[in-house]
C-alpha positions in Angstrom: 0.0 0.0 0.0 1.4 3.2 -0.9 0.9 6.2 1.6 -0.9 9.5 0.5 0.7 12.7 -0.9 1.8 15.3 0.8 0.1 18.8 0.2 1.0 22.1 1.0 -0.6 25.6 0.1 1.8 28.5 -0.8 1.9 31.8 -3.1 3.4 31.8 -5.7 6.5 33.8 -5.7 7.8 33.5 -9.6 6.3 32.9 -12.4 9.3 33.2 -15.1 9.8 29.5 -16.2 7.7 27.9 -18.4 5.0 25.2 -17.0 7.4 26.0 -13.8 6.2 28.2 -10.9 8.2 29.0 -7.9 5.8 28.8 -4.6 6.6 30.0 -0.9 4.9 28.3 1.9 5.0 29.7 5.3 5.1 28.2 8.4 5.0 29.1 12.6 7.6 27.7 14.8 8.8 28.2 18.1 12.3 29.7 18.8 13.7 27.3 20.7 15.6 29.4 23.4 13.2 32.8 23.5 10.2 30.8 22.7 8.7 33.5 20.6 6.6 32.4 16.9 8.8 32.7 14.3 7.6 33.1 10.8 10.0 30.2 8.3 9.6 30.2 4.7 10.4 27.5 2.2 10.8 27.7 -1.9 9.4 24.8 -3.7 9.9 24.6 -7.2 6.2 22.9 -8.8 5.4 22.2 -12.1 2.1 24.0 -13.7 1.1 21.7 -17.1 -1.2 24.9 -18.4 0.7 28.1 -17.0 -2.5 29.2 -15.3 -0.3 30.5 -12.0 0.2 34.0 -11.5 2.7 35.7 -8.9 0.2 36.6 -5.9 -1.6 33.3 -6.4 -2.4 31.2 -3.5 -2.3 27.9 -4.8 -1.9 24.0 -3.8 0.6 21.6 -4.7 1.1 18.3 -4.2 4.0 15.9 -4.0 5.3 14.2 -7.1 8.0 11.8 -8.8 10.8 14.1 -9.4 10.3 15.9 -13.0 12.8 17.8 -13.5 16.6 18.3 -10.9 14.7 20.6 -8.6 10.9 20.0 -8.8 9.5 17.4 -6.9 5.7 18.8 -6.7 2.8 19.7 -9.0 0.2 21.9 -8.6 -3.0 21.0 -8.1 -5.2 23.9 -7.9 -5.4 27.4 -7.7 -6.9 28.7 -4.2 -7.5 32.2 -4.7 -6.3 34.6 -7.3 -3.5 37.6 -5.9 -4.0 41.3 -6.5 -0.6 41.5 -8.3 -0.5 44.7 -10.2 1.2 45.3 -13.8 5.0 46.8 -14.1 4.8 48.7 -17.3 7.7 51.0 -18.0 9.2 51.1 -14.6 5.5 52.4 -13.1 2.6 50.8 -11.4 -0.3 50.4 -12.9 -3.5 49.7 -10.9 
């Protein structure tokens, strides 16, 4: 019996590669000495078949046989779509 993917939701961070998107996911953890919450962040590399990921997107992924030398996850779905506004010529657009 094989055990169940793992799944983690994340934004995505990067969005340059094609069918490739570049998610963060956050977690809290207790310093071990001043036993405040710190905030740890991770970088998964996950691949997206139809490039439907933005940067800003809150999205899914799930745990995969290894496609490529870095990315070991896939996304499933997007969760909610980010307000990520346009660079155009240096300025933002809104």
């Amino acid at each position: 019996m094989q055990g169940k993917r793992k799944s983690k939701v994340g934004r995505v961070v990067s969005d340059k590669m094609d069918k490739t998107v570049v998610v963060s996911v956050e977690r809290l953890r207790r310093h071990p000495i001043y036993k405040r919450v710190v905030r740890l962040s991770s970088k998964f590399k996950a691949h997206d078949a139809e490039n439907t990921a933005r940067v800003g997107d809150t999205v899914r992924i799930e745990e995969s046989r290894p496609l490529s030398a870095e990315k070991r996850w896939t996304v499933v779905e997007v969760v909610a779509r980010g307000s990520h506004e346009e660079l155009i010529d240096g300025t933002e657009q809104a």
